[in-house]
Each structure stands twice: as structure tokens, then as C-alpha cells.
KEKE-3310 file (N, C-alpha, C; in steps of 0.2 Angstrom, whole numbers, plus 5000, padded with zeros to 4 digits):
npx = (4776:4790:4793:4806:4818:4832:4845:4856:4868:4875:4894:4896:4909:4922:4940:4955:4971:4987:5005:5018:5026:5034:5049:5059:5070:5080:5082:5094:5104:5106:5111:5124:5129:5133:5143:5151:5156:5162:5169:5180:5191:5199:5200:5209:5220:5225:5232:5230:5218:5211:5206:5200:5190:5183:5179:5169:5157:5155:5147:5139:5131:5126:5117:5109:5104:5096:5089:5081:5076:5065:5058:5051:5043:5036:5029:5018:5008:4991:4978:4958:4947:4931:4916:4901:4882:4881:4892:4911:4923:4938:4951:4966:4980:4992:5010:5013:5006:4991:4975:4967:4955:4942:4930:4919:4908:4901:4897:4901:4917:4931:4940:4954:4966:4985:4994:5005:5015:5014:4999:4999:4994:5001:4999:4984:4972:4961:4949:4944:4935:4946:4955:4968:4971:4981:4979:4981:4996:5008:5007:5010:5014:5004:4994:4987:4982:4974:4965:4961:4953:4942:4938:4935:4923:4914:4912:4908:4894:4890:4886:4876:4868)
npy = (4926:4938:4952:4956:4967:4973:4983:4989:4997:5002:5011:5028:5027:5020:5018:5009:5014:5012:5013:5017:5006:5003:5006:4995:4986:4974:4977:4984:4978:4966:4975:4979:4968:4962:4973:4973:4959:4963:4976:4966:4964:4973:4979:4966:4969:4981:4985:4999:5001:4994:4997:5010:5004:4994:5000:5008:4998:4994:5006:5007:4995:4996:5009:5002:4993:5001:5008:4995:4993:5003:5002:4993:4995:5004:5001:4993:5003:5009:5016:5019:5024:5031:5037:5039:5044:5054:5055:5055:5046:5040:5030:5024:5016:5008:4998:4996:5007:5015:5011:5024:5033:5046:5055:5065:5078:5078:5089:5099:5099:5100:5096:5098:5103:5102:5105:5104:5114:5108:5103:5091:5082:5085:5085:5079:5087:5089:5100:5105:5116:5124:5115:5104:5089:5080:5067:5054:5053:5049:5039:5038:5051:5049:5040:5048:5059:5054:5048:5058:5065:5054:5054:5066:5067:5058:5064:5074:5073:5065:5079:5084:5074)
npz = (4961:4963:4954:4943:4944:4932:4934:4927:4919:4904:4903:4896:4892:4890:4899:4900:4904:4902:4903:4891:4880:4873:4875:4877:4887:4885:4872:4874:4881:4872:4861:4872:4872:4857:4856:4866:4860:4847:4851:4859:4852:4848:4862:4867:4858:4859:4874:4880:4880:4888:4901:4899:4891:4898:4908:4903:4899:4911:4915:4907:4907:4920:4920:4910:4917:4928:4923:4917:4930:4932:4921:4925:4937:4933:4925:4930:4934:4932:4924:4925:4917:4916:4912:4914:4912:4923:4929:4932:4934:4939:4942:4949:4950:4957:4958:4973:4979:4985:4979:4971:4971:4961:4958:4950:4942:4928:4921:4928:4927:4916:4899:4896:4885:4881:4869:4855:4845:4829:4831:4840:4856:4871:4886:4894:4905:4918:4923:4938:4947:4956:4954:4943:4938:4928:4917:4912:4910:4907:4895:4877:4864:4852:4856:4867:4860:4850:4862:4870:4861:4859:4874:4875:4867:4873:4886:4882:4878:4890:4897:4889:4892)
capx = (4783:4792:4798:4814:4820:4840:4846:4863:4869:4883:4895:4897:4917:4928:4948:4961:4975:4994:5012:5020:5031:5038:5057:5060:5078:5081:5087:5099:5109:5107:5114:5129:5132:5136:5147:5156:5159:5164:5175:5183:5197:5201:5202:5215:5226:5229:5230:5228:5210:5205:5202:5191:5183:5177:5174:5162:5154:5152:5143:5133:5127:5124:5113:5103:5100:5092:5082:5074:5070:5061:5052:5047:5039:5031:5022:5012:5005:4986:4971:4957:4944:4924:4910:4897:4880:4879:4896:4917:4927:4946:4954:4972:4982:5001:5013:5015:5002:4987:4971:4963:4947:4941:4924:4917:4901:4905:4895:4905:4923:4933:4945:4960:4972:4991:4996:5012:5014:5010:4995:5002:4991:5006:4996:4977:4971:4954:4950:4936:4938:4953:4960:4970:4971:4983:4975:4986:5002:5013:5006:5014:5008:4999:4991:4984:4977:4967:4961:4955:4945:4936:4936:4932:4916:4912:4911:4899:4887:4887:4884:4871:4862)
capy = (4927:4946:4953:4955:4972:4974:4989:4988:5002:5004:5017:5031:5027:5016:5014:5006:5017:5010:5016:5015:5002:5004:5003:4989:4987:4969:4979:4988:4972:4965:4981:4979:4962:4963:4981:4970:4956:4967:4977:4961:4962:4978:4977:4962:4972:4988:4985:5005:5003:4990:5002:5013:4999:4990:5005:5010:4991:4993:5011:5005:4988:4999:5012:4995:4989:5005:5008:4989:4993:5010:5001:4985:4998:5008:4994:4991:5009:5009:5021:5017:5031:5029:5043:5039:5051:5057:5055:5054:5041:5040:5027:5026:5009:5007:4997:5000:5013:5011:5015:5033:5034:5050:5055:5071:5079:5081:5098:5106:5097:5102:5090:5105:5101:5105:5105:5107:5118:5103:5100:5087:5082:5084:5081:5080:5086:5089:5105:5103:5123:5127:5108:5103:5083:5076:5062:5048:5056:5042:5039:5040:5057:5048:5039:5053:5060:5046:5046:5064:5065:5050:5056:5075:5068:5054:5071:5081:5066:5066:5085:5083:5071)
capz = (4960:4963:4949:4947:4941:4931:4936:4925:4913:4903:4905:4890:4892:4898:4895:4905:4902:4904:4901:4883:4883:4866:4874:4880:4889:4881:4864:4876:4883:4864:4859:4875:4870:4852:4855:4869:4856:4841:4856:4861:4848:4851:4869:4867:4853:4860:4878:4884:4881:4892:4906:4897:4887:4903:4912:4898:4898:4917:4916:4900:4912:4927:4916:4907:4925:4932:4916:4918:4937:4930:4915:4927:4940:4929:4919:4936:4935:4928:4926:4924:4918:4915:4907:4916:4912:4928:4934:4929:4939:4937:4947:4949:4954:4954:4962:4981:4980:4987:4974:4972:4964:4960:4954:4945:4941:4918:4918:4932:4926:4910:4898:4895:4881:4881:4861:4853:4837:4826:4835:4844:4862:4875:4890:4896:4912:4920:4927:4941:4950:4954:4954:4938:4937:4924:4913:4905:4909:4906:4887:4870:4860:4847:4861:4871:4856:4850:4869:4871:4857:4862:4882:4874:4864:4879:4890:4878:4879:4897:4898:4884:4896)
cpx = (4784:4793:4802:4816:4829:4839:4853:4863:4876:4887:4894:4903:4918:4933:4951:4966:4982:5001:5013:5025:5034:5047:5057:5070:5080:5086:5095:5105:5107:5113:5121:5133:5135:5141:5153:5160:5164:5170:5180:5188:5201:5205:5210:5219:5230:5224:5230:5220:5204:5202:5195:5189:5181:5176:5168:5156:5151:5146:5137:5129:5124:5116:5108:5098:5095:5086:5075:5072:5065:5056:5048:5041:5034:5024:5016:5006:4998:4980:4965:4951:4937:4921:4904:4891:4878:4887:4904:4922:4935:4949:4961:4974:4989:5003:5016:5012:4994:4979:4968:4958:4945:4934:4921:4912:4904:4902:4900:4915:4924:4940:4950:4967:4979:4993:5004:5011:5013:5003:4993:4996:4999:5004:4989:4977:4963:4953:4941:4940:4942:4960:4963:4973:4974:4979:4980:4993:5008:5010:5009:5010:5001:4994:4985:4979:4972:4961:4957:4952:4941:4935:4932:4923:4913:4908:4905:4894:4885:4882:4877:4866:4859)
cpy = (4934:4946:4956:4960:4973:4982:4992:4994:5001:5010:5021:5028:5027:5015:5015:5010:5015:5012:5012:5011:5000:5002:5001:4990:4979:4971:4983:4983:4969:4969:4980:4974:4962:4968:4977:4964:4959:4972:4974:4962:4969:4979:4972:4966:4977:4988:4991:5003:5000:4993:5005:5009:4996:4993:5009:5005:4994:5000:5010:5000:4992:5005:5008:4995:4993:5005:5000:4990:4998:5009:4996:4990:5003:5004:4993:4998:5007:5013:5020:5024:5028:5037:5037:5045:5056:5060:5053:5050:5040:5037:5024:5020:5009:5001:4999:5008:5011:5015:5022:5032:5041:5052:5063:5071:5081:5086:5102:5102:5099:5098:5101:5102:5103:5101:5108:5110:5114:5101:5093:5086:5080:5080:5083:5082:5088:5094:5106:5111:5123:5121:5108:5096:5080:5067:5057:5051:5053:5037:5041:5046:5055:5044:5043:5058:5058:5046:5051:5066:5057:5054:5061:5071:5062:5062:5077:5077:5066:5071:5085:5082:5070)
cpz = (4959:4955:4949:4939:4938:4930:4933:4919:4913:4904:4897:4885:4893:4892:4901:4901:4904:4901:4896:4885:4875:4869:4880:4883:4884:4875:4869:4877:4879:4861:4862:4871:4864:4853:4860:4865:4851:4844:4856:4859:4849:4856:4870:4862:4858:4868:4884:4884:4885:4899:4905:4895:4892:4907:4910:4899:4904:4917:4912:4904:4917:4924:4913:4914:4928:4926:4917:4923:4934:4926:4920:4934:4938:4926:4924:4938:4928:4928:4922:4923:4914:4917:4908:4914:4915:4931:4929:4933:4934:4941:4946:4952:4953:4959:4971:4983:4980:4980:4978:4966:4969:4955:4952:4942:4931:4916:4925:4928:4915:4905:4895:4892:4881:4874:4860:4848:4830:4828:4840:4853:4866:4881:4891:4903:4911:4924:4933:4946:4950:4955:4948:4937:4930:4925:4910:4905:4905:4898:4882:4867:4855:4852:4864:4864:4852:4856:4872:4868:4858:4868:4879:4871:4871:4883:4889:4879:4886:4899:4896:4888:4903)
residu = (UNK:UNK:UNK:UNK:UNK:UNK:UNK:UNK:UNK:UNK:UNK:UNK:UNK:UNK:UNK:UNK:UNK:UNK:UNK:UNK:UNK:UNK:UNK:UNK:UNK:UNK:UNK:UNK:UNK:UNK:UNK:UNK:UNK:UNK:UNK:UNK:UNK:UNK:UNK:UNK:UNK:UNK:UNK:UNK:UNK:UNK:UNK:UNK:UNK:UNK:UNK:UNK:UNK:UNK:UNK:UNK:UNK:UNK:UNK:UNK:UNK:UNK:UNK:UNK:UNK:UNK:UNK:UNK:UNK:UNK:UNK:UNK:UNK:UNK:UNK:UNK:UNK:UNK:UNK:UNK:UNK:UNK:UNK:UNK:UNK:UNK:UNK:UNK:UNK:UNK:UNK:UNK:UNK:UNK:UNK:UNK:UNK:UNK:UNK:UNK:UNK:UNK:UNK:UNK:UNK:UNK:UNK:UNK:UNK:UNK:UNK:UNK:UNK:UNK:UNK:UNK:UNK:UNK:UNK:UNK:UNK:UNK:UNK:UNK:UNK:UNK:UNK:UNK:UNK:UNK:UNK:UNK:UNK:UNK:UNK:UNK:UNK:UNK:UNK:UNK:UNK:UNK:UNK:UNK:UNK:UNK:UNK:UNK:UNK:UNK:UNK:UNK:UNK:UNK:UNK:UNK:UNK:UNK:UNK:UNK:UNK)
# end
């Protein structure tokens, strides 16, 4: 009987990364609804205002609408980044876009912070020569800072090895 070799490694690190989805549009048409209710009485008293007050409803509804298509297309965006010892893979998936995977040597590539005056991480990117590759662009700040000091020590570990 052959023997039978497993050839499987894990990576350093791995993260799915995905859009913050803290605002929800829901609260917004909640929000309409009641302001339309609590309106209502108004609108019938003092009949100048029904122009503006349903030309507002309609701009506020139009504004909802477009915000839920831009949360619903967003939410399909995913990146998917893996610290490998040899090697940095970053692949890219969204809605109506076809994947990109991107791979990288972690001793020639560089994680490159952008901080605000609190020390805030604004945005990450990846500096391989003279490329500059945004990272998690579309993450919440507390987010992305959680997520570069892991990737940052992932990185030094690769290097290391």
C-alpha cells in the first residue's frame, strides 16, 4: 500500500472582509412614516402646506429609495485577504464584477497606514513598488483598526519566515 502524503497548511491569516452595515435604510422609512403621521394633522389644518409638506415626503421617499439600492449593492461586495508564509492573496468579489485575486511576495510588499489626529486607522493600503492597493476600504474605523494590527503582525510573521 503507497503512502499517502497531506500536503495541507494553514494560512497565518485569513478575513472575509464586508461593508459596514450599521445604517440600515428601514430606520429611515420608520422615521418617514411617523413624521408623515404626526404631519398628517397639520397638512389638513393649514391647507398652504400641503405642497411643501408632500413635496418634502416625496423628496425624503426618493432619497430612502436610492440609499436602499446603494446599501443592497454594496452589501454584495467582499474581500477576502489571506497571509500566507510565502505569499499575500487578496481577492475581490462584488456584484456584477467579475473576481480579482491578487497575490504578493510579504517581504517585498508594505501594509501603509493613513491615521487621523486621534490615531484613528482611516484607510489601509498595500504598497508593492510603485502600486498602492487600498485594503477594506468600505469598513467602519474601529474596524480597520482591529484589522491592521492583526494583518500588520500576520505580515511580520510571514517576513520573519
Amino acid at each position: 500500500m503507497p503512502m499517502q502524503t497531506s500536503t495541507t497548511t494553514s494560512p497565518l491569516f485569513s478575513a472575509t472582509l464586508r461593508p459596514d452595515r450599521s445604517l440600515r435604510a428601514a430606520g429611515g422609512w420608520i422615521g418617514l412614516a411617523v413624521a408623515g403621521l404626526l404631519g398628517l394633522p397639520f397638512l389638513v389644518a393649514v391647507p398652504e402646506f400641503i405642497l411643501p409638506g408632500t413635496a418634502g415626503f416625496v423628496l425624503a421617499g426618493g432619497g430612502l429609495t436610492a440609499f436602499s439600492w446603494r446599501q443592497a449593492r454594496r452589501a454584495k461586495l467582499v474581500e477576502q485577504v489571506t497571509v500566507w508564509t510565502d505569499q499575500v492573496e487578496i481577492l475581490t468579489n462584488g456584484r456584477r464584477q467579475e473576481k480579482k485575486l491578487r497575490r504578493f511576495d510579504p517581504k517585498k510588499v508594505r501594509l501603509v497606514l493613513k491615521r487621523d489626529d486621534n490615531e484613528r486607522t482611516l484607510a489601509m493600503h498595500l504598497r508593492h513598488g510603485a502600486d498602492l492597493i487600498e485594503v477594506g476600504g468600505f469598513m467602519a474605523v474601529a474596524d480597520k483598526s482591529s484589522f491592521a494590527r492583526a494583518f500588520g503582525r500576520a505580515l511580520r510573521k510571514a517576513r520573519a519566515s
